[in-house]
TORPA-4810 file (N, C-alpha, C, O; in nm, 3 decimals):
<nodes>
NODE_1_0.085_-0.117_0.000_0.000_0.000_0.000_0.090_0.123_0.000_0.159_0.146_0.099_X
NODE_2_0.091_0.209_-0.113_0.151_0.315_-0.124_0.270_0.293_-0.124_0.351_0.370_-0.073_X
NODE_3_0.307_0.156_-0.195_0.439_0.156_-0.177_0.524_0.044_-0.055_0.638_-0.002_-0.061_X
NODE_4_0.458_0.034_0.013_0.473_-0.002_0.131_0.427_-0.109_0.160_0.308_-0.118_0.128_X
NODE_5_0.486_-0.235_0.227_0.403_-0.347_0.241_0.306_-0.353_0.326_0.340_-0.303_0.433_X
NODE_6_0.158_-0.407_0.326_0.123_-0.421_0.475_0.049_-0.517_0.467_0.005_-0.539_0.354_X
NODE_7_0.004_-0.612_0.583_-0.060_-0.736_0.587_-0.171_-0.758_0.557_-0.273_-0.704_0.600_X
NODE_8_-0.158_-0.851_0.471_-0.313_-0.872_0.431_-0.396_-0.982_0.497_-0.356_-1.096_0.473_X
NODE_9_-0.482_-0.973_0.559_-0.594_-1.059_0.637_-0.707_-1.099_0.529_-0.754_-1.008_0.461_X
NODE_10_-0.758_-1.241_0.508_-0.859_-1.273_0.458_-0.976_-1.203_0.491_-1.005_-1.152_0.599_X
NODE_11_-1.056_-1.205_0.365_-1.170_-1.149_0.387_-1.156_-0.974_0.384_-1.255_-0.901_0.376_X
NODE_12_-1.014_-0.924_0.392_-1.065_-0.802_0.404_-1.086_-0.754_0.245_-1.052_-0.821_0.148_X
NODE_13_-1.167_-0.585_0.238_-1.220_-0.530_0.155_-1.155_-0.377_0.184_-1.103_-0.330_0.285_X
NODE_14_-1.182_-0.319_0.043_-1.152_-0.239_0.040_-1.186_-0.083_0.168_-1.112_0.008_0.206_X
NODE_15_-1.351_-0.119_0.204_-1.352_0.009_0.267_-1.314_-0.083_0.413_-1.272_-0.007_0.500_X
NODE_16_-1.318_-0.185_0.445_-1.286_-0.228_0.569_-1.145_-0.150_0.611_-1.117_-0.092_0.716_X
NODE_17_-1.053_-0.173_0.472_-0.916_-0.103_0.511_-0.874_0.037_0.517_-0.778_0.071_0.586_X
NODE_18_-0.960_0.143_0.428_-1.038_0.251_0.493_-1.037_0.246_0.615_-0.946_0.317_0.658_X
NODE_19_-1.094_0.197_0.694_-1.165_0.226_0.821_-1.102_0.168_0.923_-1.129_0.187_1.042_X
NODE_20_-0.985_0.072_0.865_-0.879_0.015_0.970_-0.734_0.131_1.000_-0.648_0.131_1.088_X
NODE_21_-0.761_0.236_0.863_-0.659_0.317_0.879_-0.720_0.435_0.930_-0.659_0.540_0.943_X
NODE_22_-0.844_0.419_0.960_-0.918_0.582_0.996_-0.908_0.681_0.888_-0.847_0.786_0.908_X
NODE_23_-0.948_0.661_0.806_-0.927_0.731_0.672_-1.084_0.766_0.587_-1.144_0.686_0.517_X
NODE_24_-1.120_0.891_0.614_-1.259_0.951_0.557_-1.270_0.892_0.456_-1.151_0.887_0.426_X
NODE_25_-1.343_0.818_0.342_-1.304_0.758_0.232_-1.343_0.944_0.102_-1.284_1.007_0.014_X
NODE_26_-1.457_0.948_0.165_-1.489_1.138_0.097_-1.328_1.218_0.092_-1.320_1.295_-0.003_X
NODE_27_-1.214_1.211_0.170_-1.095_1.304_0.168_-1.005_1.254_0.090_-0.906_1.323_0.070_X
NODE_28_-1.016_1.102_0.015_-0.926_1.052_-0.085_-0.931_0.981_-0.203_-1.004_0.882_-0.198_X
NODE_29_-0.891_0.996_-0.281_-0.888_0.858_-0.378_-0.812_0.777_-0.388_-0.701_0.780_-0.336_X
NODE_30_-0.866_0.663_-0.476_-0.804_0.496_-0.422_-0.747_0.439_-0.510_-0.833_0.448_-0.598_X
NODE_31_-0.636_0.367_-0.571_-0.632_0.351_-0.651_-0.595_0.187_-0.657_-0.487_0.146_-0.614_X
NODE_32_-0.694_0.099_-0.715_-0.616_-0.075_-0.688_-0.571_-0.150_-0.822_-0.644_-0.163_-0.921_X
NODE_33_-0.469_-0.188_-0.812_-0.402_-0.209_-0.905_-0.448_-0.141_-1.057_-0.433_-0.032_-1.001_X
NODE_34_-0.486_-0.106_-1.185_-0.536_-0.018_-1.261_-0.671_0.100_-1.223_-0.706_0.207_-1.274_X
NODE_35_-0.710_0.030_-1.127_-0.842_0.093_-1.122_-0.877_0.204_-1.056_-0.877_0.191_-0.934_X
NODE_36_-0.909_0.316_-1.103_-0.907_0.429_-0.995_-1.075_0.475_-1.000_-1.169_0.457_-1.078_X
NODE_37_-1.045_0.567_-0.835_-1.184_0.582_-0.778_-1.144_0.720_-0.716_-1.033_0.741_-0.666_X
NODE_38_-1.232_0.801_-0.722_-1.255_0.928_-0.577_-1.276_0.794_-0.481_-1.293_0.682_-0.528_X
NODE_39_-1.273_0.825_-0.335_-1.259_0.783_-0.255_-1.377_0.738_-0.218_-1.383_0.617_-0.195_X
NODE_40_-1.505_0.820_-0.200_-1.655_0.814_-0.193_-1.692_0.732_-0.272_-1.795_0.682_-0.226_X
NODE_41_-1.658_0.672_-0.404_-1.720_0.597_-0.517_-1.650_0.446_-0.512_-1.691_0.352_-0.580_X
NODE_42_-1.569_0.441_-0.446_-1.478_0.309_-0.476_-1.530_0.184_-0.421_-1.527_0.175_-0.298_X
NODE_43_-1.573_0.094_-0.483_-1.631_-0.027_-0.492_-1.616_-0.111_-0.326_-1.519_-0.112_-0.250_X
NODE_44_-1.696_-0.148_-0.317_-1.663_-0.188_-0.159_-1.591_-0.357_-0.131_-1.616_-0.425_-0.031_X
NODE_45_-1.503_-0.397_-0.240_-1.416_-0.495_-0.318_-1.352_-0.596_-0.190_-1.324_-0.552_-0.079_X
NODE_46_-1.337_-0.726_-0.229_-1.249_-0.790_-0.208_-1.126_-0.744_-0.206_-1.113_-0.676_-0.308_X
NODE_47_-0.980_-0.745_-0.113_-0.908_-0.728_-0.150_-0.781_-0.836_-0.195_-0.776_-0.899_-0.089_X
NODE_48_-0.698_-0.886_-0.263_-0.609_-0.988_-0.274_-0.492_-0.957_-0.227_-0.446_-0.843_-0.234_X
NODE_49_-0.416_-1.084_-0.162_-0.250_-1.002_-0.156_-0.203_-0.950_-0.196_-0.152_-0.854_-0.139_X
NODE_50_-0.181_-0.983_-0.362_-0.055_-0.936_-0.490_-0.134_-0.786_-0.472_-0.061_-0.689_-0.490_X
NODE_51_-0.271_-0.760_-0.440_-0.312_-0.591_-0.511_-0.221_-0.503_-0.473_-0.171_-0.497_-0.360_X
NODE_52_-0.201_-0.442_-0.555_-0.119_-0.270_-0.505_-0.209_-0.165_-0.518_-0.272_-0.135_-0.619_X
NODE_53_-0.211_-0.092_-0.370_-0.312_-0.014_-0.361_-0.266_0.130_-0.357_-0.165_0.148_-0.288_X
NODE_54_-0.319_0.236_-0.415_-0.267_0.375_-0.391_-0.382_0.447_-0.298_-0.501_0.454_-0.327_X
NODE_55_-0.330_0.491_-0.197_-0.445_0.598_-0.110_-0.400_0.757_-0.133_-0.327_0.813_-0.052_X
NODE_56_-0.440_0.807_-0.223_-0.424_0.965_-0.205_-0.528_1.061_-0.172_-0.635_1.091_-0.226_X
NODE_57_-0.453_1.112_-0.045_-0.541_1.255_0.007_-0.595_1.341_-0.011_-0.527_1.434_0.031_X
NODE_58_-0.718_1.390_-0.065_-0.749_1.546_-0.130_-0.702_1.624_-0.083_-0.708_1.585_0.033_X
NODE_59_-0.629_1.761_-0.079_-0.573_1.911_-0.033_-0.642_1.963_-0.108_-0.639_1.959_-0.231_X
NODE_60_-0.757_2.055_0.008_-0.792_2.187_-0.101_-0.698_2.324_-0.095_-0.636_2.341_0.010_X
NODE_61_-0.686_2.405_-0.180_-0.601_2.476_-0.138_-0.700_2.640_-0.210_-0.808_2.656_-0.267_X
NODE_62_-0.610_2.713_-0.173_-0.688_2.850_-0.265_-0.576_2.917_-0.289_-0.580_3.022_-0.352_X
</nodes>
């Protein structure tokens, strides 16, 4: 994830891991292996070991 290894537990899903990192899913988008999402829209998925996942943060700025 992001680069970074981290353990994967059966059964988990995508927003489960959201919510294991405390992570608004509305403040980011997701990205799993090709597939990208705003954060709010992203499929509530199986996840597999091999996936590589990208979590990026929205910054609003002015």
């Amino acid at each position: 994830m992001n680069g970074a290894a981290h353990p994967h537990r059966p059964h988990l899903t995508l927003h489960a891991l959201l919510r294991d990192l405390n992570i608004d899913p509305a403040r980011v988008a997701v990205a799993v292996n090709d597939d990208f999402y705003p954060g709010a829209q992203a499929p509530d998925r199986p996840l597999e070991e091999d996936d590589v996942i990208e979590i990026v943060r929205i910054i609003g700025g002015g």
